[in-house]
N, C-alpha and C positions, 0 to 999 in steps of 0.2 A: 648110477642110482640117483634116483632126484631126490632131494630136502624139499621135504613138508614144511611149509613158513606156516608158525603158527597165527592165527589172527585174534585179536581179544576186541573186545568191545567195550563200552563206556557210558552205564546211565545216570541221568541227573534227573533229576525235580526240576519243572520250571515252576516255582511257588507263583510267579504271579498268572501264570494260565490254568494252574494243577493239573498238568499233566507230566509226562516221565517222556525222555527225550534220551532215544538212543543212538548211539554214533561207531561204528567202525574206523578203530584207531588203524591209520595210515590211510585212510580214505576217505577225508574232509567231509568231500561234496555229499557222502551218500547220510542221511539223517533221516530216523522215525520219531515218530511223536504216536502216545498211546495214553488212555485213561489209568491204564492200570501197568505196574511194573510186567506182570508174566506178560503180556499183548505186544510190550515193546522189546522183552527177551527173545520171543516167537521170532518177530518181524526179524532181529537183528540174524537168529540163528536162520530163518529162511535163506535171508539175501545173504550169508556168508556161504551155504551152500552153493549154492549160484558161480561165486564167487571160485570159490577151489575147484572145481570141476571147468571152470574160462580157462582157458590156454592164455588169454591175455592181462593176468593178473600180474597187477604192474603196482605194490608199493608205494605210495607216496613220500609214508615215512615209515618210521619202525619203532615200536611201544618198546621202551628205554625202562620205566619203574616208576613208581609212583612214592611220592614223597608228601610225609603229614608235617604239616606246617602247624 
């Protein structure tokens, strides 16, 4: 039986652009940039599809928790 790796995702604001900038945690390189938050959830949930259906989905790192400072 295979395990399913969950993947999550990561948006931020760039205030000095105003745009929302989303990132696929464990996968550096792949980055969206969108005017509006839902455009750059779209974009992130498209390529993660993509993503789980590749035979060659390869981890970089692995989303650990997030901590409020």
């Amino acid at each position: 039986m295979k395990v399913q790796k969950q993947i999550f995702g990561l948006v931020e604001r760039d205030l000095t652009k105003g745009v929302y900038i989303g990132k696929i945690i464990g996968f550096p390189h792949i980055e969206f940039e969108a005017t509006t938050f839902g455009d750059v959830v779209s974009a992130l949930q498209a390529h993660t599809a993509k993503l789980v259906t590749s035979e060659s989905l390869v981890l970089e790192s692995d989303f650990v928790g997030v901590v409020r400072l």
